[in-house]
C-alpha positions in Angstrom: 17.5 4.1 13.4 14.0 2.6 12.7 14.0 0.7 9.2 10.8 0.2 7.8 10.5 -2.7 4.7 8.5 -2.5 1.5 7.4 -5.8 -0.3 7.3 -6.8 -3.9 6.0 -10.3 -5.0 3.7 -11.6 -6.9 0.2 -12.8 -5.7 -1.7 -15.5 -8.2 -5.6 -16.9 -7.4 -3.6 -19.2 -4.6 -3.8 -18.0 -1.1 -1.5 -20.7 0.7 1.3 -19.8 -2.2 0.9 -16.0 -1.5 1.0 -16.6 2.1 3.9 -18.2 2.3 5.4 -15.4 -0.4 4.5 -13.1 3.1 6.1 -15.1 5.2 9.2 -15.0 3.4 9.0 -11.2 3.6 8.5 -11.6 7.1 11.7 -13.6 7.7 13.7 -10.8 5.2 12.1 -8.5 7.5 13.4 -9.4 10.8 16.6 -10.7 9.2 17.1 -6.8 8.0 16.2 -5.4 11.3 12.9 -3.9 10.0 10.3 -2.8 12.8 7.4 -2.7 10.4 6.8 -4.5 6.6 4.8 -2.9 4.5 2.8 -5.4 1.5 0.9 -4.6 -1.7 -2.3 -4.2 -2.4 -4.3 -7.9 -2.8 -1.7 -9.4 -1.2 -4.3 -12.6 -0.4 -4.7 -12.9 -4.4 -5.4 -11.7 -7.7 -7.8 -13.7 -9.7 -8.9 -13.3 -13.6 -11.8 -12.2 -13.5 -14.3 -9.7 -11.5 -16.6 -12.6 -10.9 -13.8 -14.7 -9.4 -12.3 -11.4 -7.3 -15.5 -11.8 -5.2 -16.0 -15.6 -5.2 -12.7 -15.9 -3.1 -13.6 -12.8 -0.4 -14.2 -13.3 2.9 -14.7 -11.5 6.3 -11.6 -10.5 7.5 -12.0 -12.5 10.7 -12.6 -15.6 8.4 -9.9 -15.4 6.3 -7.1 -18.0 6.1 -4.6 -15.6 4.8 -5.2 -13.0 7.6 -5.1 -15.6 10.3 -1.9 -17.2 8.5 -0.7 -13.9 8.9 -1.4 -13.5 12.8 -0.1 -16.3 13.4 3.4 -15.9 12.0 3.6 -12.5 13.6 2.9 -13.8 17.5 5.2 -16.5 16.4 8.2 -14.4 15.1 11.1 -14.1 18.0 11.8 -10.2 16.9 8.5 -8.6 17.2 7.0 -6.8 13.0 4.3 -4.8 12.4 2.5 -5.5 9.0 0.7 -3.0 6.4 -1.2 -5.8 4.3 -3.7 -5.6 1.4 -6.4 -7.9 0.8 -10.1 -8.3 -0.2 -13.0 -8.7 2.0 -16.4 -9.9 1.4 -19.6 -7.5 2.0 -22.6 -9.1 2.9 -25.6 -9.9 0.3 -23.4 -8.0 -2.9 -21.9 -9.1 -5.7 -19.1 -6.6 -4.7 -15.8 -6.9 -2.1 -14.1 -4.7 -0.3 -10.3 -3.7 -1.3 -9.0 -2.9 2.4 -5.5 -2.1 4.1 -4.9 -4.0 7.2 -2.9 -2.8 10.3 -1.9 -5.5 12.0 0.5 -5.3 15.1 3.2 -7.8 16.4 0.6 -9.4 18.9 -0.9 -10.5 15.5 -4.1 -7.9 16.3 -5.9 -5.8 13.4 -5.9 -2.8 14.6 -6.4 -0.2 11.5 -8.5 -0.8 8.8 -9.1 1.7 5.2 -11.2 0.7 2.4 -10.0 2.2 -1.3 -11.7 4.9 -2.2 -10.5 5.7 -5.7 -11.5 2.6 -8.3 -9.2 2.3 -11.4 -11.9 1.8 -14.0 -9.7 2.4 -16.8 -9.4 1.9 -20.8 -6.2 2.8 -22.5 -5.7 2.4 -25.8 -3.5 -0.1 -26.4 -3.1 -0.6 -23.2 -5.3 -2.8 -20.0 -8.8 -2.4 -19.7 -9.7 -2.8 -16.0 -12.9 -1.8 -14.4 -12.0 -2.5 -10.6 -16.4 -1.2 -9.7 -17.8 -4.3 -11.4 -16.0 -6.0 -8.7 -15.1 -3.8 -5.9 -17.4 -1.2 -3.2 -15.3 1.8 -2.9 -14.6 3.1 0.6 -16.9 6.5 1.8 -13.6 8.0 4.4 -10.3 9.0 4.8 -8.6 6.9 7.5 -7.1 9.4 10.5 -3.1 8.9 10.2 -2.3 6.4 13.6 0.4 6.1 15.3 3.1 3.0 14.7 6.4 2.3 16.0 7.7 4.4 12.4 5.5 7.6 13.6 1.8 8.4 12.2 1.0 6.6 9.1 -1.6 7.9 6.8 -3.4 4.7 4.6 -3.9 5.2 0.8 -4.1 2.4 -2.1 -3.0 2.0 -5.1 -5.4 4.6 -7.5 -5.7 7.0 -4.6 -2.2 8.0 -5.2 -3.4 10.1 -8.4 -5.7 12.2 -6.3 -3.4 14.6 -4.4 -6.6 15.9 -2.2 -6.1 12.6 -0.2 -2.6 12.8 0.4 -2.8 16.6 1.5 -5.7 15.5 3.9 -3.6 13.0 5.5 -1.1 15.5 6.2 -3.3 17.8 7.1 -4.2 15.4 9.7 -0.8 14.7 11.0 0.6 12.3 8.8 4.5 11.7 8.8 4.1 8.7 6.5 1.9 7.5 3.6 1.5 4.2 2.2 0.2 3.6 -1.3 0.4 -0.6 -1.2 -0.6 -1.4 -5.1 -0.4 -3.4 -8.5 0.3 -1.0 -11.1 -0.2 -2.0 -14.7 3.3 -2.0 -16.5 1.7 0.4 -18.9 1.2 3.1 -16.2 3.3 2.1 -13.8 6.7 2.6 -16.6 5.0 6.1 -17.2 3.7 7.4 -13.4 4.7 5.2 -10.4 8.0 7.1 -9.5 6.8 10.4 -10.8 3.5 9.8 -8.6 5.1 8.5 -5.4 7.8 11.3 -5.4 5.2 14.4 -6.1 3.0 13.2 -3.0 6.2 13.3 -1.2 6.9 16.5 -2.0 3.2 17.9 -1.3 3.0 16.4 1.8 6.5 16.7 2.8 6.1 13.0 4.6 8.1 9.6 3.7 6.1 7.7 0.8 6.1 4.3 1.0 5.6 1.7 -2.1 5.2 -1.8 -1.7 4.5 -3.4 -4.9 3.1 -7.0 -7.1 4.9 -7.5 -9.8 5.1 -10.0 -12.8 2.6 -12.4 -14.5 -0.4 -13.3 -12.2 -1.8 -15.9 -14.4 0.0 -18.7 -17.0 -1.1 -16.7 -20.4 0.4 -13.3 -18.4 -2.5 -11.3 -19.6 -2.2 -9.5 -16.0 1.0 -8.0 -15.2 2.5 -5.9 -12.2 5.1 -3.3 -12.6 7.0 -3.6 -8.8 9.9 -1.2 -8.2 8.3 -1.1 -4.5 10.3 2.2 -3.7 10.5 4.2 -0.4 10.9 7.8 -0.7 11.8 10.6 1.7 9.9 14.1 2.7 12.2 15.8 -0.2 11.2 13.8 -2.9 14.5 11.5 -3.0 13.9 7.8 -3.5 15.8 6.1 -0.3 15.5 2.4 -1.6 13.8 0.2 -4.8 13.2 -3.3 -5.6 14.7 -5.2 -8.6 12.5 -5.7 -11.5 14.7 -8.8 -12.7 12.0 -11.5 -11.2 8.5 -12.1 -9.6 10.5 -14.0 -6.6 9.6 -11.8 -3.1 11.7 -9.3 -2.1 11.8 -5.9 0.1 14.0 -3.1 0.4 14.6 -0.8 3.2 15.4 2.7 4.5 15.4 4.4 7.7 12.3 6.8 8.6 13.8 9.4 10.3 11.3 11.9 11.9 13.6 14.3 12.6 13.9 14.6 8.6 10.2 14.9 8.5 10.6 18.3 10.8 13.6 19.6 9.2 12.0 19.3 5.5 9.3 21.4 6.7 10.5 24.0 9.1 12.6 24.6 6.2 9.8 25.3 3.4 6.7 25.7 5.9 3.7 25.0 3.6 1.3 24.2 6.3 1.5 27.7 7.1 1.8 29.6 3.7 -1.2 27.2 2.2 -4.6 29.1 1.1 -7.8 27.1 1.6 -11.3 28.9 1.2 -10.5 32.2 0.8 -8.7 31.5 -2.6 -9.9 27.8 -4.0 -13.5 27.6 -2.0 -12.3 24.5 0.5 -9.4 23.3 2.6 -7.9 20.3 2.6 
C-alpha cells in the first residue's frame, strides 16, 4: 500500500502562518502513513491585490517558505515527499511566476512547472479575477517524473479545464496528475468534481486535488471552495476533505498502479485513439 495525502487549508498574505499550516499537514502526513503530501496552489500566500501578489515573490532559492519547507522535511523521522505551490519572482517584471514544486525528503527541489493556463475570468455575478496582470504564464508541459507513488504528471489549477494537457501527460507516461488550486466557490460548487473526475477518465490515471479553502482576507471578498479530493483511473472519488472549516486538513487513499494497468488493459484508449489522420494533431 502506498498512501498518498492531499491538503486543504487556507493561505492569507502571512507566510510564517501558512507555513506552519504546512507543517501541520506534514505531521498529519506521517501520522497517516503517507509517502508523499500533495498542497494547493499558493500555498506561500494569497494576497488582495495583483500589485501585492508580486510585491511578496521571490526566487525560489530565497524564499523563507520554501526553505521552511526543506527544513521540516530533512527534519521529519519518517521520510515525505511534498507537491507545493507557490509564487516566484522573475527578474526586472512586474509579473511572478505561479510554479509547482517537487521537493524530495532530503528537502531538494527537484521538479519544477510553471502554470500555463491563466484564469482571467468575469462571471456575472460572480469573481472577477484577471490572474495575467499579475502572473507570466508557463511556455511547456512538464515530462511526468518518477516519485515513490509512480510517474506524476504537474498541472495547476485552470489547466485542469484544458483536457489537451492532461492527455499529453498521459501520452507521456503519466500514472498520476496533480491539479493543486484555489477554486472560486462559484466555479468550484459547479466544475471541481465534475472536472477532476472527466480528466480521470481521459487519462485513465489517479487525479489528485489538493485544495485552499475559506476566507483569505477579514472582509472575505476572496474565497476558496476546498473538497481537496483524490480520484482513481475509473473516475471514482477515493477520498475528500470537509468543507465545515478553513483549519488544515488532508485526506488519503492508496495509489495502486496495478489499478492504473487494469483500467486500461481493460478499455485500451492509447491504442484505439486517432490523432492526425482524423483531428490534424496528436496529443
Amino acid at each position: 500500500m502506498t498512501l498518498a495525502a492531499a491538503g486543504q487549508f487556507c493561505a492569507t498574505g502571512s507566510m510564517a502562518e501558512n507555513l506552519a499550516s504546512v507543517k501541520t499537514l506534514f505531521h498529519k502526513s506521517v501520522e497517516a502513513g503517507a509517502k508523499a503530501l500533495f498542497l494547493p496552489e499558493a500555498s506561500d500566500y494569497i494576497e488582495r491585490s495583483p500589485a501585492e501578489t508580486v510585491a511578496l515573490a521571490k526566487p525560489i532559492d530565497q524564499s523563507e517558505f520554501v526553505i521552511g519547507i526543506q527544513e521540516e522535511l530533512r527534519n521529519l523521522d519518517t521520510p515525505l515527499e511534498v507537491s507545493v505551490g507557490i509564487h516566484e519572482a522573475v527578474e526586472n517584471e512586474d509579473r511572478c511566476k505561479n510554479v509547482l514544486l517537487w521537493i524530495n525528503s532530503r528537502g531538494e527541489v527537484t521538479q519544477r512547472y510553471q502554470k500555463l493556463h491563466l484564469f482571467d475570468v468575469n462571471l456575472k455575478n460572480g469573481p472577477i479575477l484577471m490572474e495575467s496582470r499579475s502572473v507570466q504564464p508557463g511556455q511547456e508541459v512538464l515530462r511526468p517524473f518518477d516519485t515513490v507513488l509512480g510517474k506524476i504528471g504537474y498541472a495547476i489549477c485552470y489547466d485542469i479545464r484544458f483536457p489537451e494537457h492532461s492527455l499529453r501527460l498521459r501520452t507521456l507516461g503519466a500514472d498520476i496528475i496533480t491539479y493543486p488550486s484555489a477554486f472560486t466557490v462559484r466555479t468550484g460548487q459547479a466544475h471541481w468534481e465534475l472536472l477532476g473526475r472527466s480528466r480521470a477518465v481521459d487519462t485513465q490515471t489517479y487525479v489528485i486535488m489538493p485544495a485552499q479553502v475559506g476566507a483569505h482576507d477579514p472582509e472575505g471578498k476572496r474565497r476558496s471552495w476546498g473538497h481537496a479530493m483524490i480520484i482513481d483511473p475509473w473516475g471514482t472519488v477515493l477520498a475528500q476533505c470537509a468543507d465545515t472549516d478553513s483549519e488544515p486538513r488532508i485526506c488519503i487513499a492508496d495509489i495502486d498502479l496495478e489499478v492504473v494497468k487494469k483500467v486500461r488493459t481493460d478499455m485500451p484508449l492509447w491504442q484505439q485513439r486517432r490523432g492526425v489522420d482524423v483531428y490534424g494533431y496528436d496529443v
